[in-house]
C-alpha positions as CSV (number, residue, x, y, z in Angstrom):
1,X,-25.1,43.1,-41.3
2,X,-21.9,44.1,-43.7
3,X,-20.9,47.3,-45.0
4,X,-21.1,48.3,-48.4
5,X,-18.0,50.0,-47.9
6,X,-14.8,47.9,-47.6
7,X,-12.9,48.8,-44.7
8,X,-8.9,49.4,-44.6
9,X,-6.6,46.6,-45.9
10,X,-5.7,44.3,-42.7
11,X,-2.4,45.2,-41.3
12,X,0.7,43.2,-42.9
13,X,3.1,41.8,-40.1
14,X,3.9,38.8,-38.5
15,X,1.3,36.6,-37.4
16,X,0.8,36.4,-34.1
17,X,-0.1,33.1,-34.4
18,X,-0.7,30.4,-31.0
19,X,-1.1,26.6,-30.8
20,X,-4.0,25.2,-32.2
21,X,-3.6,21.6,-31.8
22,X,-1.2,19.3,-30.3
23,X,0.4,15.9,-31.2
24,X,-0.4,13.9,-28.2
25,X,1.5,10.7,-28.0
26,X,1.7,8.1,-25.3
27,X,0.1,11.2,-23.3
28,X,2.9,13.3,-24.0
29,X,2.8,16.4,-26.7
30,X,5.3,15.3,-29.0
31,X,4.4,18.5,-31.7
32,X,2.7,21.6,-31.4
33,X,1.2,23.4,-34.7
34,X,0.4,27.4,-33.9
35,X,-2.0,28.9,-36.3
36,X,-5.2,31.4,-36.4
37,X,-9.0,30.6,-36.1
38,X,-11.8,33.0,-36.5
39,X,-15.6,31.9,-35.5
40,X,-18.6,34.6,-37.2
41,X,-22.1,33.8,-35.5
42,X,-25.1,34.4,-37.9
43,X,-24.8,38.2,-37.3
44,X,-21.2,38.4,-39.1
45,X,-20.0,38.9,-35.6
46,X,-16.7,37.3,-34.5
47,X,-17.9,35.4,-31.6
48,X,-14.5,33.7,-31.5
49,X,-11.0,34.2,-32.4
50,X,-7.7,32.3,-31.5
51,X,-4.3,33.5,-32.6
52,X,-4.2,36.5,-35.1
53,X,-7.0,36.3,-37.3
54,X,-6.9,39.8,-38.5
55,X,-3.7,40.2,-40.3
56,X,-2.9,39.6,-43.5
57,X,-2.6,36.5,-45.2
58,X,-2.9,34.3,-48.5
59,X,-6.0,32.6,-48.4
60,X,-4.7,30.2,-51.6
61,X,-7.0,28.5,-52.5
62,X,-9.7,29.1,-49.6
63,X,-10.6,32.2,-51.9
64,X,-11.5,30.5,-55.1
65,X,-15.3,30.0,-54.2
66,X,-15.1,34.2,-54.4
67,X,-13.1,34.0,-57.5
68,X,-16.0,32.0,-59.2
69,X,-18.8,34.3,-57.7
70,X,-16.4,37.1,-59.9
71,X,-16.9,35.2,-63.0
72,X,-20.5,34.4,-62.6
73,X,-21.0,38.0,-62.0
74,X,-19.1,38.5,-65.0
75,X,-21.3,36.5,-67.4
76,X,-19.6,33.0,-67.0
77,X,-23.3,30.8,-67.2
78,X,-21.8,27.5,-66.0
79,X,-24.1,25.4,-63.8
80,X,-23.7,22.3,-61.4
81,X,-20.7,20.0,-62.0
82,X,-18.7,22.7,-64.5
83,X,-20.0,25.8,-61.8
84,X,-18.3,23.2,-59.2
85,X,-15.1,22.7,-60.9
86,X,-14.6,26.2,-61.8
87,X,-14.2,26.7,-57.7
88,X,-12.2,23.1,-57.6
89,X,-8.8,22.1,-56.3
90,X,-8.9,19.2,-58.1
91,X,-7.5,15.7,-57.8
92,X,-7.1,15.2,-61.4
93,X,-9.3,12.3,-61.3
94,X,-11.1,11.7,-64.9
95,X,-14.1,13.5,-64.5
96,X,-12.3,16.6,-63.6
97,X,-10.3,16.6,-66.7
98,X,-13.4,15.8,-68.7
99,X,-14.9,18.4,-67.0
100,X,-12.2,21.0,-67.9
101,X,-12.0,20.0,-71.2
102,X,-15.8,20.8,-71.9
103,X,-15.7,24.3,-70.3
104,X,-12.4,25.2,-73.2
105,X,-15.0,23.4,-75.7
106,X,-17.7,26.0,-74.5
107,X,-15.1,28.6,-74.9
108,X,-13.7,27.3,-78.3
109,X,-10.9,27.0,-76.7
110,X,-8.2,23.5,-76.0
111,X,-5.7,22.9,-73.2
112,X,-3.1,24.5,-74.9
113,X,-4.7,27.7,-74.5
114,X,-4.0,27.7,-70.3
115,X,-1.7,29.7,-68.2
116,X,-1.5,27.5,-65.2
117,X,1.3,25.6,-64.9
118,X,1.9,21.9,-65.5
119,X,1.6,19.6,-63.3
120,X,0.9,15.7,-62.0
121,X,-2.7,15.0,-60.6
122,X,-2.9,15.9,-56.5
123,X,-4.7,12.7,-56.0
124,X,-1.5,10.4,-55.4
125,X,-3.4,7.2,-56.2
126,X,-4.4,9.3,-59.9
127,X,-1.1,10.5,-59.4
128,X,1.0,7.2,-59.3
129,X,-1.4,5.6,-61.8
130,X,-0.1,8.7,-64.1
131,X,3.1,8.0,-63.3
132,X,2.9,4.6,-64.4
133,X,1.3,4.9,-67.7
134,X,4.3,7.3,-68.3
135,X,2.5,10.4,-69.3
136,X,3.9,14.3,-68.2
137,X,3.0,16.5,-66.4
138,X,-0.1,18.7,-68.2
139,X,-2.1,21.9,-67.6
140,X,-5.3,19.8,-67.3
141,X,-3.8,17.8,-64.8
142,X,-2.9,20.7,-62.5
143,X,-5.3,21.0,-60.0
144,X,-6.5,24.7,-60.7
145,X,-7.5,23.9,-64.5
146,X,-11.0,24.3,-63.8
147,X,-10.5,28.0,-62.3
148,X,-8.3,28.8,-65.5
149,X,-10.4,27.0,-68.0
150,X,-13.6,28.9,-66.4
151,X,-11.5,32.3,-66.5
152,X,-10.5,32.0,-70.2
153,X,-14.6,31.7,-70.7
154,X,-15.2,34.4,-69.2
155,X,-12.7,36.1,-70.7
156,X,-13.9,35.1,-74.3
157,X,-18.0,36.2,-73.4
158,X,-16.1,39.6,-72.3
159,X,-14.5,40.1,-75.5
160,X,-11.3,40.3,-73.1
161,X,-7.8,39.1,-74.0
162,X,-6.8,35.6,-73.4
163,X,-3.1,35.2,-73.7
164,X,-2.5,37.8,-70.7
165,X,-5.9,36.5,-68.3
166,X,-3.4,36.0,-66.0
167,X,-1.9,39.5,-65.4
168,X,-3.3,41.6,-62.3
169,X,-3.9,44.3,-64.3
170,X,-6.2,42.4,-66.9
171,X,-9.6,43.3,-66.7
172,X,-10.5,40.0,-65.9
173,X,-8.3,40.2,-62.5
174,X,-9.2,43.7,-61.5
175,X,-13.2,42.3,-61.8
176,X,-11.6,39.1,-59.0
177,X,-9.8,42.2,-57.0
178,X,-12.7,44.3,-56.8
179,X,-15.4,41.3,-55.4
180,X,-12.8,40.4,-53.1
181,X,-13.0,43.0,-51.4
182,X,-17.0,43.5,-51.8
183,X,-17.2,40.1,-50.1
184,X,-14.7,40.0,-47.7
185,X,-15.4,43.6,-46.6
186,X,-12.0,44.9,-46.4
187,X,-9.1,46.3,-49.2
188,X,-6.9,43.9,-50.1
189,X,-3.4,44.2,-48.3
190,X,-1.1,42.7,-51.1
191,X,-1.0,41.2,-55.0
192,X,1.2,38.5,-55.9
193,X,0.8,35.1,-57.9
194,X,-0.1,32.0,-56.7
195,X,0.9,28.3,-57.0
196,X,-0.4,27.9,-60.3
197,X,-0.2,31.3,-61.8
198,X,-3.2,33.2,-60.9
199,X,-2.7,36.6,-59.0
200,X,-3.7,36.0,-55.1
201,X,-5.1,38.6,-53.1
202,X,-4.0,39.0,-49.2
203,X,-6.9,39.6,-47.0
204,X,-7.4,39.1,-43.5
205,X,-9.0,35.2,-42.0
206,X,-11.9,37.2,-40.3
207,X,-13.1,38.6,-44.0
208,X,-11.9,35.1,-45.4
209,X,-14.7,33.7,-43.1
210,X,-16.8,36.8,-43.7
211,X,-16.5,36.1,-47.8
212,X,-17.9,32.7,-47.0
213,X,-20.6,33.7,-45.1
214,X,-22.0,35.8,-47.6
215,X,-21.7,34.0,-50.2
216,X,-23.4,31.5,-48.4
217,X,-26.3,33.8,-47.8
218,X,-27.1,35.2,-50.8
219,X,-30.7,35.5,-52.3
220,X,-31.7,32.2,-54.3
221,X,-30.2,32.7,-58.0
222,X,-27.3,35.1,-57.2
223,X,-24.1,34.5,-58.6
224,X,-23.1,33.6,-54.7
225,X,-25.6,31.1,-54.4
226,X,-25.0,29.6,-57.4
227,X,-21.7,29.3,-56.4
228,X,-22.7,27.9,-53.1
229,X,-25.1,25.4,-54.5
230,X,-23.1,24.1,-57.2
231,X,-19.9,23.6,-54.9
232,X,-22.3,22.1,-52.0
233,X,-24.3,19.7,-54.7
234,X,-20.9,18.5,-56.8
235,X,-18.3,18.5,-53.4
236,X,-16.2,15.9,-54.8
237,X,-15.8,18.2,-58.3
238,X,-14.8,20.9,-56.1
239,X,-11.9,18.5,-54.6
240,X,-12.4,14.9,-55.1
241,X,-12.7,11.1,-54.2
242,X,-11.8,10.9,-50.8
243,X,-10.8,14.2,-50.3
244,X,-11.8,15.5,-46.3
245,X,-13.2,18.8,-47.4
246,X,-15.8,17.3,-49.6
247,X,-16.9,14.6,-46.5
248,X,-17.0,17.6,-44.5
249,X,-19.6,19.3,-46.7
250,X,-21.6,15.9,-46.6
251,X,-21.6,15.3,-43.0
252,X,-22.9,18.9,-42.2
253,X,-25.9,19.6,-44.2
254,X,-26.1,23.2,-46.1
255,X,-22.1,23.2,-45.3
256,X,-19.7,25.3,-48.2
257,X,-16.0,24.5,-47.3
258,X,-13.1,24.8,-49.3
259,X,-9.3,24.1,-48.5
260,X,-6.7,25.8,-49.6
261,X,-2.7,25.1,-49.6
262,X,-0.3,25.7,-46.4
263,X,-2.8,24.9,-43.8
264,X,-6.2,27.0,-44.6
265,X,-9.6,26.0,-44.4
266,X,-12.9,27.7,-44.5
267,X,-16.5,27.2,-43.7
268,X,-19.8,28.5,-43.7
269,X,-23.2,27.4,-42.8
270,X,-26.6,28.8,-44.8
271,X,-27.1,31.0,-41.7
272,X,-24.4,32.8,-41.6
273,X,-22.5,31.4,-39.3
274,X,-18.9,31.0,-40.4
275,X,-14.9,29.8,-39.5
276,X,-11.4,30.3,-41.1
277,X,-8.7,28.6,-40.2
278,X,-4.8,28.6,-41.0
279,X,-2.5,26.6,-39.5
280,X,0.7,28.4,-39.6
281,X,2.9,25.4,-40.9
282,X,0.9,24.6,-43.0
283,X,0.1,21.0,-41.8
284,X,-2.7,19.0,-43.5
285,X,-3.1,17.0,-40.5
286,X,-4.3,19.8,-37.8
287,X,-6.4,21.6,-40.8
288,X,-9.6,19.6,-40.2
289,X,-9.5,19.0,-36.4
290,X,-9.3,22.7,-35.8
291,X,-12.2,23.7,-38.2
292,X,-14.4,20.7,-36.8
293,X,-13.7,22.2,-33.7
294,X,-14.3,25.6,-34.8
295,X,-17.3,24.3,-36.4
296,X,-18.3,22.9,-32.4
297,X,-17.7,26.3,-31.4
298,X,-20.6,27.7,-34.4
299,X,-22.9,25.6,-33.0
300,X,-22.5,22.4,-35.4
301,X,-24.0,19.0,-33.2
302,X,-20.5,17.4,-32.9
303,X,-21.7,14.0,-34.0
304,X,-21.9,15.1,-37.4
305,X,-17.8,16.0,-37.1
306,X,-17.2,12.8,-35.6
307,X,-14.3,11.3,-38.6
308,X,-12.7,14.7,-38.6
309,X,-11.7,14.0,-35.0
310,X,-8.0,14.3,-35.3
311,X,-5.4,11.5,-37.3
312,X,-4.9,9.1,-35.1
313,X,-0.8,7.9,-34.9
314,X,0.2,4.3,-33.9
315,X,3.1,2.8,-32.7
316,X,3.9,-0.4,-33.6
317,X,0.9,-0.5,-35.5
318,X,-1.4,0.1,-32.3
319,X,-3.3,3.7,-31.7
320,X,-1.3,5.5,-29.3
321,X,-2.3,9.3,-29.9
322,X,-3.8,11.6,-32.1
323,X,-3.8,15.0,-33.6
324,X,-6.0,16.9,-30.4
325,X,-6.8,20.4,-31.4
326,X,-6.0,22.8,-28.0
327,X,-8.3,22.9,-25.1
328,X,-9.0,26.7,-26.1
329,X,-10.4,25.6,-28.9
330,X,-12.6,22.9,-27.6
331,X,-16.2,24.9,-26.2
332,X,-16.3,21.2,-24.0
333,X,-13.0,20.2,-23.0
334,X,-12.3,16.7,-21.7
335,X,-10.8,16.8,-17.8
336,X,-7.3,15.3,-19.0
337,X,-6.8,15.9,-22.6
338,X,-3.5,14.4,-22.8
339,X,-4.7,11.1,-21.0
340,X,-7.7,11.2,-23.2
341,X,-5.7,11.1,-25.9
342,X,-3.4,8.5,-24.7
């Protein structure tokens, strides 16, 4: 089904990204958001692709499930919740700083010790409640702690350097680089950092979706389906309260999703079968229409996708439209989608 051999880097250029979902309001598009999806059936075949799914992108934080198989395959022996968080985007809530703390206590190793950078809690309810007690901005806080914590363990098992984990050229790094590509099948097309630090590997949607698919996949006991299990199991320490990515992973059962920053989402069922999406504003609010769409599309009974519909946008306090993903998407499109949506 995948090559042991990863093929060339996908091709940096502009996206040729086209709509994926419209802002319908009153019946009337009032916003369009362009983007990429990819659909793998259980094969690793793309059995569907809208937009430009094959060049060269920043998964963000989509890729940090593959990031944590690196580690496990490194040595790192965390289980469950801690497994979980070390794949997390965070809200900040309580038990992800508890969390944190005790994978730097496994280590030997405190919150001063991290590279990521400071920040407020994403969850802004956590977030204003921080705000109020008057405390800063803190590495724990930042919603990548897990992922760093869990790195500076691995690096300590490894015998590796800690105060330069960060660096691309660290051992630690070139160990994430080189299961990257294993896992999403291709070279990667560009290094540079991300949000909170960490080097960030440019790959193509298609072996985005393809990474998740295997790691879904894997042989029972595998670092990947630890990964999977632990991120699947503990969905709200791999995001949070409230957070849509971890409903999504309750409402479709076996599910592994992660989000990831500027519009991208991935999927992946125990089969195999697979999506990617990246909206190329960015937009929060067409993210999980698409994929639940996408999703559709792999086969997924739409009932269980009913809540990630679309946001619905009032007027006057009264429903008057929604977030619609595109009729190209949709494998059952309504007659009228813009009256439907009315």
């Amino acid at each position: 089904m995948y090559s042991s051999f990863p093929a060339e880097a996908p091709l940096v250029r502009e996206p040729r990204h086209v709509p994926v979902a419209h802002l319908v309001r009153g019946g009337v598009i009032e916003g369009v958001h362009h983007g990429s999806v990819v659909v793998l059936d259980a094969h690793g075949r793309v059995s569907f692709e809208l937009g430009d799914p094959g060049a060269a992108f920043y998964p963000r934080s989509a890729i940090k499930p593959v990031q944590a198989v690196a580690m496990v395959r490194a040595g790192l022996p965390l289980e469950g919740e801690l497994l979980s968080l070390a794949a997390a985007s965070h809200s900040g809530e309580e038990r992800h700083l508890a969390g944190t703390r005790r994978i730097l206590e496994l280590a030997g190793l405190t919150e001063d010790d991290l590279r990521n950078v400071p920040d407020l809690p994403f969850d802004p309810v956590v977030r204003d409640a921080w705000v109020r007690e008057g405390r800063l901005p803190s590495r724990l806080a930042q919603n990548c702690s897990g992922k760093h914590a869990a790195m500076l363990y691995t690096c300590r098992l490894n015998g590796w350097s800690l105060d330069d984990y960060l660096d691309p050229a660290h051992p630690l790094q070139q160990a994430v680089a080189e299961i990257v590509e294993d896992l999403t099948g291709q070279r990667v097309a560009r290094v540079t950092v991300d949000g909170c630090g960490a080097p960030l590997f440019a790959v193509s949607l298609e072996g985005l979706a393809r990474a998740a698919a295997r790691i879904t996949t894997a042989v029972a006991d595998t670092p990947e389906a630890r990964v999977a299990d632990a991120m699947r199991e503990h969905a709200e320490m791999a995001s949070g309260s409230g957070r849509d990515v971890a409903a999504l992973m309750r409402a479709v059962p076996g599910l592994l999703a992660k989000d990831g920053f500027e519009g991208v989402q991935v999927a992946a069922l125990p089969d195999g079968r697979a999506v990617a999406v990246k909206i190329a504003d960015g937009a929060n609010r067409a993210r999980i229409p698409v994929a639940a769409t996408a999703l559709v599309r792999a086969g997924v009974d739409p009932a269980l996708l009913t809540e990630f519909a679309g946001e619905t946008l009032l007027g006057g306090g009264v429903p008057v439209g929604r977030v619609r993903p595109v009729r190209a998407l949709d494998p059952d499109p309504a007659p009228d989608p813009l009256t439907a949506c009315a």
